[in-house]
TORLUMVO-408119 format. One record per residue (C-alpha): chain; x, y, z; residue in three letters. Coordinates in steps of 0.05 Angstrom, whole numbers, always signed. Example, Ala and Ser with C-alpha at 12.3 -4.5 7.8 and 13.67 -1.06 7.14 Angstrom:
! residues 2
<mol=A; east=+246; north=-90; up=+156; type=ALA>
<mol=A; east=+273; north=-21; up=+143; type=SER>
END
This chain:
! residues 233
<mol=A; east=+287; north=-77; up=+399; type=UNK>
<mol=A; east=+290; north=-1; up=+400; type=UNK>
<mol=A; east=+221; north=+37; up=+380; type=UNK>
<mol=A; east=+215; north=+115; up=+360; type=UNK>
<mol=A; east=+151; north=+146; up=+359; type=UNK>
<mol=A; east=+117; north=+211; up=+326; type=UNK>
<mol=A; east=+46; north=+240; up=+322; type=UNK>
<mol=A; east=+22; north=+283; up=+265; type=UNK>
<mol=A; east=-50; north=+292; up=+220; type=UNK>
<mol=A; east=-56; north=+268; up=+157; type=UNK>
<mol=A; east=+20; north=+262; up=+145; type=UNK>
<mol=A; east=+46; north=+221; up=+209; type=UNK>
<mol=A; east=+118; north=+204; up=+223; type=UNK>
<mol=A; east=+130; north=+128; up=+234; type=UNK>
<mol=A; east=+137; north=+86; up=+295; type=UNK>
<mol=A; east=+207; north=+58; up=+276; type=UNK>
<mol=A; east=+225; north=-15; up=+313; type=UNK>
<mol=A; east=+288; north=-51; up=+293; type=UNK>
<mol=A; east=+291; north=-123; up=+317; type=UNK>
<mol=A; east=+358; north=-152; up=+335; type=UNK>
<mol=A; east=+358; north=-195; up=+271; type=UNK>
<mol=A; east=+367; north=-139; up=+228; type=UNK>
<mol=A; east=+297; north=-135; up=+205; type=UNK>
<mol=A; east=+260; north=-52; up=+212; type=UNK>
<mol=A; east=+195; north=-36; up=+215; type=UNK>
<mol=A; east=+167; north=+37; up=+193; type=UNK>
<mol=A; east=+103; north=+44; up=+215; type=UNK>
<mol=A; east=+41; north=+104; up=+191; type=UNK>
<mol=A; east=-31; north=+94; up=+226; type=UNK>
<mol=A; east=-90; north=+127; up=+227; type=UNK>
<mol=A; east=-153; north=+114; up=+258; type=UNK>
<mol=A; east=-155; north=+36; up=+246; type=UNK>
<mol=A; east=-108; north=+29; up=+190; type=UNK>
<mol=A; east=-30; north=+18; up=+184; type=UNK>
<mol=A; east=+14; north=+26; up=+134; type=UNK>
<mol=A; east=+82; north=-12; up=+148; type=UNK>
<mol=A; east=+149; north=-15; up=+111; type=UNK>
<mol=A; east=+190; north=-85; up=+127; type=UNK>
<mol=A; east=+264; north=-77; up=+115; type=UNK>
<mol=A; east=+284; north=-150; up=+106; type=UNK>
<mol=A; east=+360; north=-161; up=+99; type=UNK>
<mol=A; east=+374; north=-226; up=+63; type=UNK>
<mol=A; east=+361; north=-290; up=+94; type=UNK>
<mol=A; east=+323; north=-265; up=+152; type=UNK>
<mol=A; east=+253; north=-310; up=+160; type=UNK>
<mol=A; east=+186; north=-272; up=+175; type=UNK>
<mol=A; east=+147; north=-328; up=+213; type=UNK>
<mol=A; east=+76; north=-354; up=+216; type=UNK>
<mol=A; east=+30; north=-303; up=+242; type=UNK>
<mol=A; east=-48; north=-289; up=+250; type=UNK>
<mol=A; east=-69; north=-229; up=+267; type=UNK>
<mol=A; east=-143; north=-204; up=+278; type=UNK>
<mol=A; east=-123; north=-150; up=+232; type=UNK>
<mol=A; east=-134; north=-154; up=+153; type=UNK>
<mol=A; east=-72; north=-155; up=+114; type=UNK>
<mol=A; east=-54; north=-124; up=+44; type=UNK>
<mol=A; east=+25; north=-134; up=+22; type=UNK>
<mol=A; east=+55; north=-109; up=-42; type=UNK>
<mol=A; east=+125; north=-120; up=-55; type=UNK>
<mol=A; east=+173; north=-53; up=-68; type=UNK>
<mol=A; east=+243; north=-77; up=-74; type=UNK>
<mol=A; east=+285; north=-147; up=-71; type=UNK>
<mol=A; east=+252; north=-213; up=-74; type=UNK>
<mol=A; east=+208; north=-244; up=-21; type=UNK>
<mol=A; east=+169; north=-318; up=-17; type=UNK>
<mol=A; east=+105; north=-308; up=+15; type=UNK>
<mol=A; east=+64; north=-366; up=+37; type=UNK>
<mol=A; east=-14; north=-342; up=+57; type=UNK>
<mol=A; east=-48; north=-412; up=+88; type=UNK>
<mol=A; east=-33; north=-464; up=+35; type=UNK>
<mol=A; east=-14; north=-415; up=-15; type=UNK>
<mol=A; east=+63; north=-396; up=-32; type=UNK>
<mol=A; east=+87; north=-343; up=-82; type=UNK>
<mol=A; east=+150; north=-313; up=-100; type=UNK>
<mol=A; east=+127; north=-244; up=-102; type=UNK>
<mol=A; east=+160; north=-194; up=-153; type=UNK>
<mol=A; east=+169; north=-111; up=-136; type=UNK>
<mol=A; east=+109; north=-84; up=-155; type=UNK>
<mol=A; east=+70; north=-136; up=-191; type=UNK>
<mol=A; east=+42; north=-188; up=-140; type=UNK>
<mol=A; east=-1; north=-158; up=-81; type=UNK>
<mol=A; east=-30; north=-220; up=-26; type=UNK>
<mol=A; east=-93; north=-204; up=+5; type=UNK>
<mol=A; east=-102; north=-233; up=+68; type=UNK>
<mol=A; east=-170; north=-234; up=+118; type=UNK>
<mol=A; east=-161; north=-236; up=+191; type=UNK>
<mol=A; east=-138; north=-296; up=+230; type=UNK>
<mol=A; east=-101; north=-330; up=+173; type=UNK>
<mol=A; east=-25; north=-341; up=+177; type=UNK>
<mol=A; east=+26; north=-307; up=+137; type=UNK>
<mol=A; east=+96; north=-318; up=+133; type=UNK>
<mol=A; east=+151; north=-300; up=+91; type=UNK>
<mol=A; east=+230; north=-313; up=+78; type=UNK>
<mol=A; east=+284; north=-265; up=+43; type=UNK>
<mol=A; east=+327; north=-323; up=+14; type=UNK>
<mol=A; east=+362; north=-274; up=-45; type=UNK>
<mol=A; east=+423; north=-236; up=-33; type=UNK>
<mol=A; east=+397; north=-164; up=-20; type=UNK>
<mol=A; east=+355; north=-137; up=+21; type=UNK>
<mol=A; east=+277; north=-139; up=+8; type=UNK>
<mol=A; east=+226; north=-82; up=+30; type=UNK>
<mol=A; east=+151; north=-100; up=+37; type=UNK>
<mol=A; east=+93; north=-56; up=+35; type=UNK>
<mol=A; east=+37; north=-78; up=+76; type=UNK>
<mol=A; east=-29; north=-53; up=+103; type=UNK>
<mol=A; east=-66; north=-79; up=+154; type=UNK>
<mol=A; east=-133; north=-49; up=+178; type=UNK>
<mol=A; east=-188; north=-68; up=+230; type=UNK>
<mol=A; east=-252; north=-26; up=+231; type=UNK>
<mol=A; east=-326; north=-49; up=+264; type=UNK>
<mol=A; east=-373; north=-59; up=+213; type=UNK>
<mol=A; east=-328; north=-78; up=+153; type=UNK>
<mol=A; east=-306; north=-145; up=+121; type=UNK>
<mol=A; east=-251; north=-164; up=+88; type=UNK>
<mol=A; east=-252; north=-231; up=+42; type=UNK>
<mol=A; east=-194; north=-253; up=+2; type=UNK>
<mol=A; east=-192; north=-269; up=-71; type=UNK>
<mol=A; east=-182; north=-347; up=-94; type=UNK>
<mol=A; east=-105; north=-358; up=-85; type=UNK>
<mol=A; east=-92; north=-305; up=-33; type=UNK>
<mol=A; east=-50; north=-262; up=-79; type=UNK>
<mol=A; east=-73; north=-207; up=-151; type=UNK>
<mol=A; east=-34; north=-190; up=-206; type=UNK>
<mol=A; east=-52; north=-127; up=-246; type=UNK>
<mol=A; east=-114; north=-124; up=-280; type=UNK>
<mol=A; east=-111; north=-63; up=-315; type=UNK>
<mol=A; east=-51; north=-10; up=-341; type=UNK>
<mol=A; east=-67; north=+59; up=-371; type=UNK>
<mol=A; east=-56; north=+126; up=-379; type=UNK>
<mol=A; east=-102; north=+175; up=-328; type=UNK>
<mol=A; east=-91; north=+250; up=-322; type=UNK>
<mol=A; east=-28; north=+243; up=-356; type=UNK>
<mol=A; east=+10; north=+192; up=-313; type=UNK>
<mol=A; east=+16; north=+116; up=-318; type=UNK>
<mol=A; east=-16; north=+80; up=-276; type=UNK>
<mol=A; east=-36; north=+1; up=-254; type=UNK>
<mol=A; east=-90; north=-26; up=-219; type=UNK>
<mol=A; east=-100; north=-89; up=-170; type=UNK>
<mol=A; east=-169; north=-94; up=-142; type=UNK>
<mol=A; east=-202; north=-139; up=-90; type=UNK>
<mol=A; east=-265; north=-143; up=-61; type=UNK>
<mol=A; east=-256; north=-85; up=-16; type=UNK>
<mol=A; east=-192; north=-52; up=-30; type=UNK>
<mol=A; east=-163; north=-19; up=-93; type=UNK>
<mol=A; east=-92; north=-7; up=-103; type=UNK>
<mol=A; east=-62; north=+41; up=-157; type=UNK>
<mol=A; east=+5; north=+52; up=-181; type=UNK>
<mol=A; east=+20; north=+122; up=-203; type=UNK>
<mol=A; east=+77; north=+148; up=-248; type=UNK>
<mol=A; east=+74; north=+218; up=-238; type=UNK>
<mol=A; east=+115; north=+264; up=-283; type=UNK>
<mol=A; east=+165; north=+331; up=-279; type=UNK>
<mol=A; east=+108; north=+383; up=-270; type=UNK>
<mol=A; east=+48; north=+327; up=-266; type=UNK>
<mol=A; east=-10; north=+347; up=-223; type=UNK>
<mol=A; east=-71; north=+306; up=-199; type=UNK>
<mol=A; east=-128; north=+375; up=-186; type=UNK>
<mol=A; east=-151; north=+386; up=-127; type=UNK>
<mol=A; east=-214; north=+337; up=-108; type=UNK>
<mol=A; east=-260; north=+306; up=-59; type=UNK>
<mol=A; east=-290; north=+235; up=-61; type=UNK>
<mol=A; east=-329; north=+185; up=-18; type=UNK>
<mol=A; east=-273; north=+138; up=-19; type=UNK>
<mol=A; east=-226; north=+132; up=+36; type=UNK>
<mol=A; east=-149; north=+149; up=+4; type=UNK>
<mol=A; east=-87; north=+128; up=+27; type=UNK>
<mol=A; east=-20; north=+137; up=-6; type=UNK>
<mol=A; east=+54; north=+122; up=+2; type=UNK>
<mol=A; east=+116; north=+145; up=-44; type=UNK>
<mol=A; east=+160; north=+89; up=-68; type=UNK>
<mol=A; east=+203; north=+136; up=-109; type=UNK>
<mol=A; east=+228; north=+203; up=-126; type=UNK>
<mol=A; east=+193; north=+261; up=-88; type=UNK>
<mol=A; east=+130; north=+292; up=-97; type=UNK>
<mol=A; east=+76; north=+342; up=-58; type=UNK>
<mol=A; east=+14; north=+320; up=-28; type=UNK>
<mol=A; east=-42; north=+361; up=-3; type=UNK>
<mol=A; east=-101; north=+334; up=+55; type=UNK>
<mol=A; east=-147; north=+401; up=+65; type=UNK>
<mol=A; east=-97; north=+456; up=+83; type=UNK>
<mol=A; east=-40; north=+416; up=+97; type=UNK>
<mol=A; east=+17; north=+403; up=+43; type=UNK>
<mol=A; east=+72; north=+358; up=+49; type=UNK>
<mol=A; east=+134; north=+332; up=+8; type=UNK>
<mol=A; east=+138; north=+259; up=+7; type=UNK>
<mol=A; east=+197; north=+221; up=-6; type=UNK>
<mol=A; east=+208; north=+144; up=+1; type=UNK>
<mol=A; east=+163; north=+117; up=+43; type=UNK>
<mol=A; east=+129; north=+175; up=+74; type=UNK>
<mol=A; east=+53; north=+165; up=+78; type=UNK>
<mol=A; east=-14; north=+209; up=+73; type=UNK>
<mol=A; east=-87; north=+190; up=+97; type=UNK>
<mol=A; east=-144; north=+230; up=+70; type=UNK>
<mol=A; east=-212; north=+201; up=+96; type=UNK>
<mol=A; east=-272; north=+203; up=+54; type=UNK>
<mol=A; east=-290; north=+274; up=+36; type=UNK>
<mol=A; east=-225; north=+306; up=+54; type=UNK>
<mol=A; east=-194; north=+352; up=-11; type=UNK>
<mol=A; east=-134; north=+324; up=-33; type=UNK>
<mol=A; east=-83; north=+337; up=-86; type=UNK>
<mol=A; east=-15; north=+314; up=-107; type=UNK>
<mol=A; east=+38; north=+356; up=-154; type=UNK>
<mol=A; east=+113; north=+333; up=-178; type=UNK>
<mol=A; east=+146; north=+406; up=-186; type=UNK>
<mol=A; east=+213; north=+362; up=-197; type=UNK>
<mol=A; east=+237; north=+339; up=-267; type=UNK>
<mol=A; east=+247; north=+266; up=-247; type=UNK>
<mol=A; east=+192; north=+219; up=-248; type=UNK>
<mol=A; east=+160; north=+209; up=-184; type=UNK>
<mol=A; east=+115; north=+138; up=-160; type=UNK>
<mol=A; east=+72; north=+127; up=-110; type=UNK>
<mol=A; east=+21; north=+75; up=-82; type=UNK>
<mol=A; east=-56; north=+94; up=-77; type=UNK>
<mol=A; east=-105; north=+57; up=-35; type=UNK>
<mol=A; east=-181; north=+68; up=-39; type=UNK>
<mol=A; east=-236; north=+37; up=+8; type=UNK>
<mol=A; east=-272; north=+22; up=-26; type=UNK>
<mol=A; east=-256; north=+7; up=-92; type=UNK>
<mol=A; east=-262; north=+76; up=-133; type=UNK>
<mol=A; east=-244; north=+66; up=-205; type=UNK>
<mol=A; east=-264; north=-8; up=-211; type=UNK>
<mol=A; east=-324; north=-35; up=-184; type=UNK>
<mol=A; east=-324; north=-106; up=-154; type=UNK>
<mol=A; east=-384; north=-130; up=-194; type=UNK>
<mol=A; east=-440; north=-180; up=-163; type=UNK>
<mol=A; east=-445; north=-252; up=-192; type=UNK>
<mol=A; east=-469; north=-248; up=-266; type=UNK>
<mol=A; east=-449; north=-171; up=-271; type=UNK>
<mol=A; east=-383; north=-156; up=-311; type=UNK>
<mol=A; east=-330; north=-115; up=-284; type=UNK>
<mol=A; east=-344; north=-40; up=-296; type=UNK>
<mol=A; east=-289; north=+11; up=-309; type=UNK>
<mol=A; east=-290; north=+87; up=-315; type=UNK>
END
């Protein structure tokens, strides 16, 4: 096992660790929250693991069967996302014929909780257009995750917001801005922007750029109470 570590704000470079069964981990962290890319070459097994550490995993490439406690999914890129509180185990296996990459986020921070939806794993519950791109929604109790399309020569405006923000590109290229600090991101490069921070994001490029957005708390959907209906803005 080889690791390769980096320090910088708001944009870090990952802690890279290749295991001797093929399997690479990329890993971004801030304060109390990682975000970690799993290459998974075919057939390779991810076993059973707790962690104290809650876990959010969304799918970007390949194929992966994800069992969380008594639950199992075959999880497709992009549409399935398993929530998953601390101390429950998690395993996984690559059994197609490419390899897989897995998107996860774990976080641990005093004060918060972290419950997990019936069945362990969300599927989308809302696509739409916002500020021109395409976008898609999964939302849990206290994590929202959106999908972005952004276009040639789309812009989200500069903003601030209570809402923690975290971010990750799964395709194309794209610039992000925390305060006075711009960066290009590419595949898998990763921004954190705590609550408050200005942040913006442009896609100078003609190809379409994606990327993954995380808020804590949920921003644009509010987990309602029991008896309330959802509420969307």
């Amino acid at each position: 096992m080889t690791t390769q570590t980096h320090e910088r704000p708001y944009f870090p470079a990952p802690d890279v660790v290749r295991h001797g069964d093929g399997v690479r981990f990329e890993s971004y962290r801030r304060d109390g929250t990682e975000v970690r890319l799993s290459f998974i070459p075919a057939g390779a097994v991810l076993p059973g693991q707790d962690t104290e550490r809650a876990r959010v995993g969304m799918l970007v490439r390949g194929e992966l069967t994800v069992t969380v406690g008594e639950s199992t999914k075959v999880m497709r890129p992009e549409q399935d996302v398993y929530v998953v509180p601390p101390l429950v185990v998690l395993s996984a296996v690559n059994s197609a014929t490419e390899e897989s990459v897995l998107l996860e986020i774990t976080r641990s921070k005093p004060g918060e909780k972290y419950p997990a939806p019936d069945g362990s794993f969300l599927e989308p519950i809302e696509s739409r257009k916002f500020v021109k791109m395409d976008v898609t929604f999964f939302l849990a109790d206290w994590i929202e995750l959106m999908v972005a399309d952004i276009p040639g020569g789309g812009r989200m405006p500069y903003h601030k917001h209570s809402h923690e923000q975290i971010g990750t590109c799964l395709d194309g290229r794209y610039d992000m801005t925390v305060e006075e600090t711009s960066h290009e991101l590419r595949f898998g490069g990763t921004y954190f922007c705590a609550g408050q921070e200005g942040h913006s994001a442009e896609n100078p490029h003609a190809g379409l750029a994606r990327s993954l957005n995380i808020f804590i708390p949920p921003r644009y959907h509010r987990v309602p109470k029991p008896g309330e209906e959802r509420e969307t803005s």
